[in-house]
C-alpha positions in Angstrom: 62.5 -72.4 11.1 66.1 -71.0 11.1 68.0 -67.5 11.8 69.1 -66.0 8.4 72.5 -64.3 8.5 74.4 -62.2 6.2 78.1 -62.7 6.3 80.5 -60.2 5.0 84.6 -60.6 5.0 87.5 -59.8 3.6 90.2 -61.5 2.7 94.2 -60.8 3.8 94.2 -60.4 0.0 91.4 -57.8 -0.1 88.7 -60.3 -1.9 85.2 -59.4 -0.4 82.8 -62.5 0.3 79.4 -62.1 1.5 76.8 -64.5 1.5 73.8 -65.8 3.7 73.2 -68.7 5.7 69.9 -70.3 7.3 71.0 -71.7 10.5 70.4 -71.8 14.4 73.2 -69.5 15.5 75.8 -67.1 14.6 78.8 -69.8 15.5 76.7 -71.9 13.3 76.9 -69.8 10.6 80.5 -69.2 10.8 81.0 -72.9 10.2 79.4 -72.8 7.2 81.1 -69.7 6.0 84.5 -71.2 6.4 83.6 -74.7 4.8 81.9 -72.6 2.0 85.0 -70.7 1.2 87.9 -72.9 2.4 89.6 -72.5 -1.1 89.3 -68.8 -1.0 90.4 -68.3 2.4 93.4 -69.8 1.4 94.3 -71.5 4.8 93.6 -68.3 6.8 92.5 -68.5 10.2 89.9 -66.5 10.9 87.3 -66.5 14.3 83.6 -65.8 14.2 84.4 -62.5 15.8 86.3 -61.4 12.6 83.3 -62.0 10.5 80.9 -59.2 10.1 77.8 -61.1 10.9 73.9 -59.7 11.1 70.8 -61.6 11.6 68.5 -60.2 8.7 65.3 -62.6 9.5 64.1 -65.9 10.0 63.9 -68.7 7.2 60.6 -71.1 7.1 61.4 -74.4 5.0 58.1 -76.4 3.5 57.4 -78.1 0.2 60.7 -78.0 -0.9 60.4 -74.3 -1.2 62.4 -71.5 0.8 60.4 -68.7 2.6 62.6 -65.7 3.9 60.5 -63.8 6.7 62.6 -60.2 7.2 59.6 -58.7 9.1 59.5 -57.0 12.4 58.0 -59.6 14.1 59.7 -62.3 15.9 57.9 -65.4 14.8 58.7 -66.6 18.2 56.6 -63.7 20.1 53.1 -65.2 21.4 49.9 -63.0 19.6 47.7 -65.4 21.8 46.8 -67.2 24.4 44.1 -68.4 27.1 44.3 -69.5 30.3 41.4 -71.4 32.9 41.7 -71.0 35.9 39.8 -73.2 38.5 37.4 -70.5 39.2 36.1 -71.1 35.7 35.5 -74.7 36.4 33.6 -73.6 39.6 31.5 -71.7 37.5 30.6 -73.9 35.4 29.9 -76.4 37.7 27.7 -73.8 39.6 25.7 -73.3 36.0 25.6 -77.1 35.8 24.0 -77.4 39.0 26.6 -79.1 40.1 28.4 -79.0 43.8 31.4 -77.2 44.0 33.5 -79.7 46.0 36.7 -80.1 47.0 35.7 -84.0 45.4 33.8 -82.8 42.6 36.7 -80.8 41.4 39.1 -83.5 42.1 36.6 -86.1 40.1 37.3 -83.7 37.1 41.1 -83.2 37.7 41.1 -86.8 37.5 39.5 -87.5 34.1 42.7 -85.3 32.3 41.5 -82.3 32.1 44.6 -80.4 31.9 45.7 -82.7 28.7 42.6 -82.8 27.8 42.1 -79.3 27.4 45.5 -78.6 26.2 45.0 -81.3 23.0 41.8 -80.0 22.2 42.3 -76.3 22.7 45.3 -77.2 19.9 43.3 -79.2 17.7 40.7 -76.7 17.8 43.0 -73.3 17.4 45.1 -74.5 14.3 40.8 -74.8 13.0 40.1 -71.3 14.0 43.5 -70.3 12.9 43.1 -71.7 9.0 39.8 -70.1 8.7 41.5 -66.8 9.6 43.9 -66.9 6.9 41.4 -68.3 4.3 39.8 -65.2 5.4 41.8 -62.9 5.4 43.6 -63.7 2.5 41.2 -64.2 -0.3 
């Protein structure tokens, strides 16, 4: 996923140019601009800060197709997430019957559960997450 930009300029000999770019950052951007338009800039010298430059959105690429996300929403922003905490594993192992040691607790430590329940918790969320959207959107 990139940033999408708009970049609007004008020329020394009063040509507008405005265009959009999907890239990581506004410098970025600027790069592009001035590679696009070389011949039209003439040889001027211009600085990103001359550039009227807005970030209008985000850009997801997949299947050789272009999405353009504009929303309010930055696709970066969490909407979930879960945390254990030892005192669940305590109370499990309570349920289970099963001493809650200093060793015991160690013993499970041991057998990667942090990894463990990191890959799984993944594997099992992007599951839960495509029945949501099948879902939601019939």
């Amino acid at each position: 996923m990139y940033n999408l930009y708009t970049i609007d300029y004008m020329t020394k000999s009063g040509e507008r140019i405005s265009t959009e770019y999907s890239c990581d950052n506004e410098v970025e951007a600027a790069l592009w601009f001035a590679y696009e338009f070389a011949d039209e800039l003439n040889g001027e010298t211009i600085a990103p800060e001359q550039l009227d430059i807005e970030h209008i959105g985000y850009t997801f690429y997949g299947k050789n197709e272009v999405y353009d996300y504009r929303g309010h929403v930055d696709p970066y922003d969490t909407f979930c997430e879960i945390k254990w905490s030892y005192v669940d594993l305590m109370f499990l192992m309570a349920k289970k019957n099963i001493p809650v040691t200093d060793e015991n607790i160690d013993k499970i430590v041991k057998c990667r559960l942090e990894k463990t329940m990191q890959d799984r918790s993944t594997e099992e969320g992007w599951e839960i997450l495509d029945c949501i959207i099948d879902g939601a959107i019939d």
